[in-house]
NUDOFI-120521 format. One record per residue (C-alpha): x, y, z; residue number from 1. Coordinates in steps of 0.25 Angstrom, whole numbers. Example, Ala and Ser with C-alpha at 12.3 -4.5 7.8 and 13.67 -1.06 7.14 Angstrom:
BEGIN
+-------+-------+-------+-----+
|    px |    py |    pz | num |
+-------+-------+-------+-----+
|    49 |   -18 |    31 |   1 |
|    55 |    -4 |    29 |   2 |
+-------+-------+-------+-----+
end
This chain:
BEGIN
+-------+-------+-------+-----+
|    px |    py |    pz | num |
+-------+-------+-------+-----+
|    53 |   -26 |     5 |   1 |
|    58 |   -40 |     2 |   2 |
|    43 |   -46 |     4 |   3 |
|    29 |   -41 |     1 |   4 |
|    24 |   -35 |    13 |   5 |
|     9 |   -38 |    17 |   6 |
|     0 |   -25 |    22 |   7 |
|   -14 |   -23 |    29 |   8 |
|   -18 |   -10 |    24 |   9 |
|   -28 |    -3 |    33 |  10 |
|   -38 |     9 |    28 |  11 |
|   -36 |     4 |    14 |  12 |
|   -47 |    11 |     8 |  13 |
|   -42 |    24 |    14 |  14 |
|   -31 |    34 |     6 |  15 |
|   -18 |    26 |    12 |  16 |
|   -24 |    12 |    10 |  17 |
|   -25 |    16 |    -5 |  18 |
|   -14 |    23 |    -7 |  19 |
|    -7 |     9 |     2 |  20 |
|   -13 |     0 |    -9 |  21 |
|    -9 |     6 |   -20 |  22 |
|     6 |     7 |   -14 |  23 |
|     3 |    -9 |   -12 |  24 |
|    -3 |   -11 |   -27 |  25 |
|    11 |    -5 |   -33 |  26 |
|    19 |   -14 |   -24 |  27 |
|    10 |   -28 |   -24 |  28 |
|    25 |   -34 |   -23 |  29 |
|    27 |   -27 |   -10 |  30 |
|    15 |   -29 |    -2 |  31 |
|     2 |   -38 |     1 |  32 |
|   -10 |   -32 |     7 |  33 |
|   -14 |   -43 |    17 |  34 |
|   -27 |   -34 |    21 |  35 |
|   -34 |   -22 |    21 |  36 |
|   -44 |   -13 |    30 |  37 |
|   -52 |    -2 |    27 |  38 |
|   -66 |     4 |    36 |  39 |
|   -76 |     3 |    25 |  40 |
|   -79 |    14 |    17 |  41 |
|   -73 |     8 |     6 |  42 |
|   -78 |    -6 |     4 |  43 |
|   -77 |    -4 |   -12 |  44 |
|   -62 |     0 |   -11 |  45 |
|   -59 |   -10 |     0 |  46 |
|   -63 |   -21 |    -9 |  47 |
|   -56 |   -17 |   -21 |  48 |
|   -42 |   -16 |   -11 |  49 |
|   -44 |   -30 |    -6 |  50 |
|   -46 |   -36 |   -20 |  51 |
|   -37 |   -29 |   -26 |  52 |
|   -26 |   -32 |   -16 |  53 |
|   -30 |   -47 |   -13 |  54 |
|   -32 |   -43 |     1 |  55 |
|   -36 |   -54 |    10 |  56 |
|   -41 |   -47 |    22 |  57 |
|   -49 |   -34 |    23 |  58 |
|   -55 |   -28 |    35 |  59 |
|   -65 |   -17 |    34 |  60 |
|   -68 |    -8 |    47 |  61 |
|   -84 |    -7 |    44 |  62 |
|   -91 |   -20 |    45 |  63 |
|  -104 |   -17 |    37 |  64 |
|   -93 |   -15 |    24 |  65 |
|   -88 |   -30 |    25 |  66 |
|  -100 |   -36 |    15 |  67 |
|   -99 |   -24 |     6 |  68 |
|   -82 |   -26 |     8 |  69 |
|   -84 |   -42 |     3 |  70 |
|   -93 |   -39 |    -8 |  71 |
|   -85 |   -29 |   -14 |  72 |
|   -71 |   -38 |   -12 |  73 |
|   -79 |   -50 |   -20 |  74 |
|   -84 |   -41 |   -31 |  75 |
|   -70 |   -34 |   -32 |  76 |
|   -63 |   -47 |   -34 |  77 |
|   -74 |   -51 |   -44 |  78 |
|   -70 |   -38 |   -51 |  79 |
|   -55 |   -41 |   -52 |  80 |
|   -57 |   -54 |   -53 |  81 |
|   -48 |   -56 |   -42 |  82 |
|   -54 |   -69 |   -33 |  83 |
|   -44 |   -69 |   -24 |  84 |
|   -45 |   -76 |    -9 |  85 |
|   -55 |   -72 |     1 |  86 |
|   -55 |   -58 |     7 |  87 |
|   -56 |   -58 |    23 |  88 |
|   -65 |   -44 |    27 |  89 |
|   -63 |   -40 |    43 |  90 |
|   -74 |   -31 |    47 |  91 |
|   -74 |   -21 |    57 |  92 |
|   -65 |   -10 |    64 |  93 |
|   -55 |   -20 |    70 |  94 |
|   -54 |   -27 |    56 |  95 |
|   -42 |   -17 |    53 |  96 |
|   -34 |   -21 |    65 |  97 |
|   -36 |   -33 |    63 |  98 |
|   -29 |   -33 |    48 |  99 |
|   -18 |   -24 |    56 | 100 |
|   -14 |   -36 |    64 | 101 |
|   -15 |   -44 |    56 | 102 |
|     1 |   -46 |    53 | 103 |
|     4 |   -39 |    37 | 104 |
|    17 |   -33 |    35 | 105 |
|    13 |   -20 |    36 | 106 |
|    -1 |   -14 |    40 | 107 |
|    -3 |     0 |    34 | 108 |
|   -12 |     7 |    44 | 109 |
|   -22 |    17 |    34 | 110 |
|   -33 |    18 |    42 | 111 |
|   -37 |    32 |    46 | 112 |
|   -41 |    35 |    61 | 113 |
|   -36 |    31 |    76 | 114 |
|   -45 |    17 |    72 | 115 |
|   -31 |    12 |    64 | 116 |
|   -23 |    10 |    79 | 117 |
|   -29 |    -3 |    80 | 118 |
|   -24 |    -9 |    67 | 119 |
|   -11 |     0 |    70 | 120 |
|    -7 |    -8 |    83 | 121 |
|   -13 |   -23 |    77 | 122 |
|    -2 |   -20 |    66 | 123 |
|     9 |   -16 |    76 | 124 |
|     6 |   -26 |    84 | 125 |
|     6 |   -38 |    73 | 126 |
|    20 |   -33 |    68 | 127 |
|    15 |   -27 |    55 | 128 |
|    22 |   -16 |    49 | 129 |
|    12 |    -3 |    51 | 130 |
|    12 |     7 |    40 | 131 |
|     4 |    17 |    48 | 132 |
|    -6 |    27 |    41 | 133 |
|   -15 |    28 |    53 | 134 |
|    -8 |    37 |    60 | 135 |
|   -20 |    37 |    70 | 136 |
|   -16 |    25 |    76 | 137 |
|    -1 |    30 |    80 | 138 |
|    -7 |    42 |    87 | 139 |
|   -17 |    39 |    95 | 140 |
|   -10 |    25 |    98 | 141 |
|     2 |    31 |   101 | 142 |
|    12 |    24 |   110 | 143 |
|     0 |    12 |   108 | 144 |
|     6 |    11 |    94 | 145 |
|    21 |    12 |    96 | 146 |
|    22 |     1 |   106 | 147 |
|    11 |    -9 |    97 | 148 |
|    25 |    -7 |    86 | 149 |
|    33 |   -20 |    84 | 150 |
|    46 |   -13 |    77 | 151 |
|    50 |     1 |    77 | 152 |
|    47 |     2 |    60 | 153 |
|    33 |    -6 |    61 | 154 |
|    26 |     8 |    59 | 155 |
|    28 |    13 |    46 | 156 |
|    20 |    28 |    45 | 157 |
|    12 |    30 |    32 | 158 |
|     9 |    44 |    35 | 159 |
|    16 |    52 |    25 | 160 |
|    23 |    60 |    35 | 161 |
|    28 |    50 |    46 | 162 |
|    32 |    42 |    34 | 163 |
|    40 |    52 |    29 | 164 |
|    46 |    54 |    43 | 165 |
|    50 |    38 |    43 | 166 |
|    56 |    41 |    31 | 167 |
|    64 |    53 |    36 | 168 |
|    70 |    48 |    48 | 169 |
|    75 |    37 |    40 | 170 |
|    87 |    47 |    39 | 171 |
|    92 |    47 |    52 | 172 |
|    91 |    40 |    68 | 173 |
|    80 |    45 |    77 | 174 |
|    88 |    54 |    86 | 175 |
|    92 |    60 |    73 | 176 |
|    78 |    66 |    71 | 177 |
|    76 |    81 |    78 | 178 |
|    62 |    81 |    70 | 179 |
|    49 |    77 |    63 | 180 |
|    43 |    86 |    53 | 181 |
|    29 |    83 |    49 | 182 |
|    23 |    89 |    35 | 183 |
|    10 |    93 |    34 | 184 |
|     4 |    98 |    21 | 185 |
|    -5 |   108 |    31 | 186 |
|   -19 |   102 |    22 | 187 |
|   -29 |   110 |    17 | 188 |
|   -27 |   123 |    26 | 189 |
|   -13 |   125 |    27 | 190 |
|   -11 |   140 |    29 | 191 |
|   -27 |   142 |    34 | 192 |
|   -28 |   151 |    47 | 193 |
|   -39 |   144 |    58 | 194 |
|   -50 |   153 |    56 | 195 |
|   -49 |   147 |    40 | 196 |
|   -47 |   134 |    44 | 197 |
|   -61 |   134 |    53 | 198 |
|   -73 |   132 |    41 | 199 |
|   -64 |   122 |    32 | 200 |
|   -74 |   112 |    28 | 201 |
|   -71 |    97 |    29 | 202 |
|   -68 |    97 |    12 | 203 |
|   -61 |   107 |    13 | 204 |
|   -50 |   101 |    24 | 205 |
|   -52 |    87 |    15 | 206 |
|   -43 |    96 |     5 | 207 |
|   -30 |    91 |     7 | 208 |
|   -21 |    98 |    -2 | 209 |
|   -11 |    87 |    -4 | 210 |
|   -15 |    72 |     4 | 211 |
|   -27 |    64 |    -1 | 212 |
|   -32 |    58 |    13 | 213 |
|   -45 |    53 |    18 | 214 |
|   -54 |    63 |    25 | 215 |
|   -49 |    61 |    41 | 216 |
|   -35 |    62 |    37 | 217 |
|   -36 |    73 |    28 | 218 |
|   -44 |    81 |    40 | 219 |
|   -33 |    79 |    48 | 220 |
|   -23 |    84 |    38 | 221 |
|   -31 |    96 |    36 | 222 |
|   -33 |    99 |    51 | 223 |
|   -17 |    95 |    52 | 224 |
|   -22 |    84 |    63 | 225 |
|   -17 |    73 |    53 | 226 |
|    -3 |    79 |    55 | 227 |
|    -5 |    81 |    70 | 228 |
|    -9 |    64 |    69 | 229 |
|     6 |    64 |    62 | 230 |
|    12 |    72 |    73 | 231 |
|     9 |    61 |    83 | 232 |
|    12 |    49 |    73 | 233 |
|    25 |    55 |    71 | 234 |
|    29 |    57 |    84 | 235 |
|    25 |    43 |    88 | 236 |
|    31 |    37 |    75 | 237 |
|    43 |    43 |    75 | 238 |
|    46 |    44 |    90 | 239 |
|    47 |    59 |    90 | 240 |
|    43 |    71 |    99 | 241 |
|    32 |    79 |    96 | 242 |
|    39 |    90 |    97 | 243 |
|    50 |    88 |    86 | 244 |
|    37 |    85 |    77 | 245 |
|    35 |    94 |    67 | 246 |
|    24 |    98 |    58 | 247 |
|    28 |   108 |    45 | 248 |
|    15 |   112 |    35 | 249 |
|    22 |   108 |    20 | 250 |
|    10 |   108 |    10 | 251 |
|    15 |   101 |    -2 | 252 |
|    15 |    88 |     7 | 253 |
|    30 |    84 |     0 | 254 |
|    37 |    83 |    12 | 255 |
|    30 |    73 |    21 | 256 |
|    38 |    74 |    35 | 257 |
|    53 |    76 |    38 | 258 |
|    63 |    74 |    49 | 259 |
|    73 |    83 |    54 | 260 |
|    84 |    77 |    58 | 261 |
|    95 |    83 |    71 | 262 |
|   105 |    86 |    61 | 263 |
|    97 |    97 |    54 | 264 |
|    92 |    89 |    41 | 265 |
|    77 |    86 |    38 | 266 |
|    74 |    74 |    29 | 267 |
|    62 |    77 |    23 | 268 |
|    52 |    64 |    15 | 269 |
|    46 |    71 |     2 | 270 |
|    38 |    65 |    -8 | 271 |
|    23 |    68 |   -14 | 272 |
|    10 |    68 |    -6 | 273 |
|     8 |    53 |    -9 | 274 |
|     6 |    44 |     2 | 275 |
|     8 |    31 |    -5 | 276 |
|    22 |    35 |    -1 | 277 |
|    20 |    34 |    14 | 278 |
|    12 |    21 |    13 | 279 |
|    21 |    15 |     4 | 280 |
|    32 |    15 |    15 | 281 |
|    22 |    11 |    25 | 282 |
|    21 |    -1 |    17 | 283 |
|    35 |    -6 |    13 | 284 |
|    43 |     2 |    24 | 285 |
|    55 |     3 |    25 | 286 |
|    57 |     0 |    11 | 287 |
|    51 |    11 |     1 | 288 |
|    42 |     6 |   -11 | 289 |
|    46 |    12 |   -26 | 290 |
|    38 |    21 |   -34 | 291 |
|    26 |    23 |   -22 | 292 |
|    24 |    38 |   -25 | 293 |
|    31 |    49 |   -33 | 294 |
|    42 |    56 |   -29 | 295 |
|    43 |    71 |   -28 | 296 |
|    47 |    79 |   -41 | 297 |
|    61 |    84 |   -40 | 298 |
|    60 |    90 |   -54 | 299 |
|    48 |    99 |   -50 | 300 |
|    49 |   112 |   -43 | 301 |
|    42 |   112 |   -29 | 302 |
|    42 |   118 |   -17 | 303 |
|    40 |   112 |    -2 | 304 |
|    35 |   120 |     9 | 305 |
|    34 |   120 |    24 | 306 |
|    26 |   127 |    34 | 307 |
|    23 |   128 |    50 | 308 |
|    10 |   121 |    54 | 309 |
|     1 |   132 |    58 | 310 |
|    -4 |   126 |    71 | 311 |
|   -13 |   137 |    75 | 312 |
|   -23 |   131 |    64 | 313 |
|   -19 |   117 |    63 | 314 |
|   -19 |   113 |    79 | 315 |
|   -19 |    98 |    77 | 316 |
|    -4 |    97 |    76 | 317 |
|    -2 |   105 |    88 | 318 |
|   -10 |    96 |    95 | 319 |
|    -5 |    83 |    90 | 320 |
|     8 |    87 |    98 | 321 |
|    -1 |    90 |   109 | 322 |
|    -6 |    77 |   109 | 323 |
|     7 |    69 |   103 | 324 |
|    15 |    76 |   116 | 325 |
|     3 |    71 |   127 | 326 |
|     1 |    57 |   120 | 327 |
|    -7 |    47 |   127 | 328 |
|   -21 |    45 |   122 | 329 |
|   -20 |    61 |   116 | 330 |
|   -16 |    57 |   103 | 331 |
|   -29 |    47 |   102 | 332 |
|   -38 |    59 |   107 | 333 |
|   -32 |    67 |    96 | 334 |
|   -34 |    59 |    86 | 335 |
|   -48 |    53 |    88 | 336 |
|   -53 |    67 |    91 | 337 |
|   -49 |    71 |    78 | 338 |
|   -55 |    59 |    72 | 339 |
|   -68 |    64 |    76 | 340 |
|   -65 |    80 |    74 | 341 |
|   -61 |    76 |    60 | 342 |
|   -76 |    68 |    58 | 343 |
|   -83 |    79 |    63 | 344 |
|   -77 |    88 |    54 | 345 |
|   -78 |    80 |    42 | 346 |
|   -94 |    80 |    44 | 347 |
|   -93 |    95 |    45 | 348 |
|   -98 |    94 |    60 | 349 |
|   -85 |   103 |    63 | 350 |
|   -75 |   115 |    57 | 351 |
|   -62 |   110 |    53 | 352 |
|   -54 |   117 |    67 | 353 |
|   -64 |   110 |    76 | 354 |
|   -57 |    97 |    72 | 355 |
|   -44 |   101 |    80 | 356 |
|   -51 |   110 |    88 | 357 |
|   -58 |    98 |    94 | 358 |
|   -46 |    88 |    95 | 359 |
|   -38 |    97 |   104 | 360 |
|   -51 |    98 |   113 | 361 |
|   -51 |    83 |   114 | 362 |
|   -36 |    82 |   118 | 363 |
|   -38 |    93 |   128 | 364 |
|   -47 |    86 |   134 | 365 |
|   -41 |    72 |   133 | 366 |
|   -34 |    64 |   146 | 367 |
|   -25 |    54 |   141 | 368 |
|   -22 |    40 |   148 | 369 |
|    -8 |    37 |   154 | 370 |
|    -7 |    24 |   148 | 371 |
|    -9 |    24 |   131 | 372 |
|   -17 |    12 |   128 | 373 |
|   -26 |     7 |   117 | 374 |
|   -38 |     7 |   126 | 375 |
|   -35 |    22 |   130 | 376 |
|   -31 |    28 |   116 | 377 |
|   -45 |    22 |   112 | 378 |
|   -54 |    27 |   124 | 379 |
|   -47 |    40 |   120 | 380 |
|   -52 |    41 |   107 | 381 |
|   -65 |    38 |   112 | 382 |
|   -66 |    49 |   121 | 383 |
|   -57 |    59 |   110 | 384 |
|   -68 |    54 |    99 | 385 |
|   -82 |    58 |   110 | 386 |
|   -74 |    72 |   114 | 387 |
|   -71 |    75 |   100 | 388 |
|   -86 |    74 |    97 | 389 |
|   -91 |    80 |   109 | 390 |
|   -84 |    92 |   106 | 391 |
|   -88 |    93 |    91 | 392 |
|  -102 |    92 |    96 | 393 |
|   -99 |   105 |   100 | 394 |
|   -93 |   110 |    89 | 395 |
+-------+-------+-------+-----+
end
């Protein structure tokens, strides 16, 4: 990069908005964070990033946080003794999409849930580069999102494995490539038959074995929903059928996706679980950053291993093809229901299989429209959103 790039950081406060700035505070040469955005739970945190950082514009999503958001920034800067210019707060939940728009280099989209397609398409649309973290707002905006893009490269995925995937296909043209394989470390019930799976507890699926993630995520990862959300994303990322999507179980989370190419080779993107990696390229792609993470240990005996996904227990990725394969408004259905399965199960209304259980009766169910549009995907969700919970009324 010959110039420092500026970046909106979106879900600062959450797992990739830290990780993001502390890829940022080792490269201060590199970038400028012209804004951030968080919903509010963490007005303490929030404060200490826009002093830290001399941020000049942050939006917090809940408007009962701003006073509490401005008192903290003033006695932060007292703190640090850092009296630096004004600080301009934007309140409420289209305060984020408004910062999208708002024309930085590059816009790293962390925010967790369908909620991120708005700032996703003001980015697109103002021309920024998207580093996409949120991969929410690709599924359920689909073709909605594609056709918002500017340039072919102005979506850059954070996601470990699509980012993997970018960098693998790096080794060849597009009708080059007979597949994609996507890892998944198989979270905390890899190998566990159905009828064990049925009275896991909400801290017990919480027990990633190898990712630190926020709780909605690392539901979905244990439920193997998160890598049906990556299905989709893949497919419309990379322009690739369903069909020559693949999903292989590999628990030591090394490899993070590969692509197979016509020929019969397989290039492969290996590195420790570390997602500073993935948001580091997000940020300065196409170039790659020095030192962001450590590489694996050549020296030290390992082993690797891969294994089939066991479908009959983890149906969510069978389902994502389902769904990927039908389009339309189905991939919103899928994931709000979700959404509201994951909740429910968090406060312990709901076993661990009614989560997937529920989603599939949802899209059963679901009609979709003709003719994708913002209006539809959102009527969509509603509907997805009430079904889901009349159906876990029942549960």
């Amino acid at each position: 990069m010959s110039s420092s790039r500026s970046v909106a950081l979106l879900g600062s406060t959450g797992s990739i908005g830290t990780q993001a700035l502390d890829v940022v505070a080792r490269h201060r040469d590199r970038f400028e964070v012209a804004s951030l955005s968080a919903g509010g739970a963490s007005v303490e945190l929030l404060a200490e990033q826009v002093v830290d950082f001399d941020v000049p514009v942050v939006a917090i999503a809940e408007p009962a946080g701003r006073e509490a958001l401005v008192e903290r920034i003033a006695a932060r800067q007292r703190e640090t003794g850092r009296l630096v210019r004004p600080v301009e707060v934007l309140t409420g939940p289209e305060a984020a999409t408004t910062l999208a728009g708002a024309g930085a280099d590059v816009v790293l989209n962390g925010i967790t849930g369908s909620v991120g397609l708005g700032p996703t398409l003001a980015a697109l649309t103002a021309g920024s580069s998207l580093a996409l973290a949120n991969k929410e707002s690709l599924v359920v905006g689909g073709q909605l999102v594609k056709d918002a893009q500017l340039r072919d490269d102005q979506i850059v995925p954070v996601d470990s494995e699509h980012s993997a995937i970018a960098q693998c296909l790096r080794s060849g043209a597009p009708r080059e490539v007979r597949r994609l394989i996507l890892t998944a470390s198989g979270g905390p019930f890899r190998g566990w038959v159905r009828d064990a799976v049925k009275s896991v507890t909400p801290q017990a699926a919480l027990a990633h074995p190898t990712w630190s993630m926020g709780p909605v995520v690392t539901i979905n990862s244990a439920t193997l929903m998160n890598k049906g959300l990556e299905l989709i994303e893949a497919h419309l990322l990379f322009d690739v059928p369903v069909a020559d999507i693949t999903v292989v179980v590999h628990p030591q989370s090394v490899v993070h996706s590969m692509v197979e190419f016509v020929d019969g080779s397989t290039i492969a993107q290996a590195s420790p679980p570390d997602m500073r990696l993935p948001i580091a390229l997000g940020l300065s792609w196409p170039e790659r950053l020095p030192d962001v993470a450590v590489p694996c240990a050549w020296a030290d005996p390992t082993s690797w291993t891969f294994e089939p996904l066991d479908e009959t227990v983890f149906g969510a990725v069978r389902l994502a093809r389902e769904v990927a394969e039908a389009s339309g408004t189905y991939p919103a259905v899928y994931n709000a229901a979700n959404e509201e399965c994951v909740a429910a199960f968090l406060a312990g209304r709901i076993g661990f299989l009614d989560i997937v259980d529920t989603v599939q009766q949802v899209v059963a169910e679901h009609h979709s429209v003709s003719t994708l549009s913002l209006e539809a995907v959102l009527e969509a969700e509603v509907w997805a959103r009430r079904r889901a919970l009349e159906l876990l009324a029942r549960r």
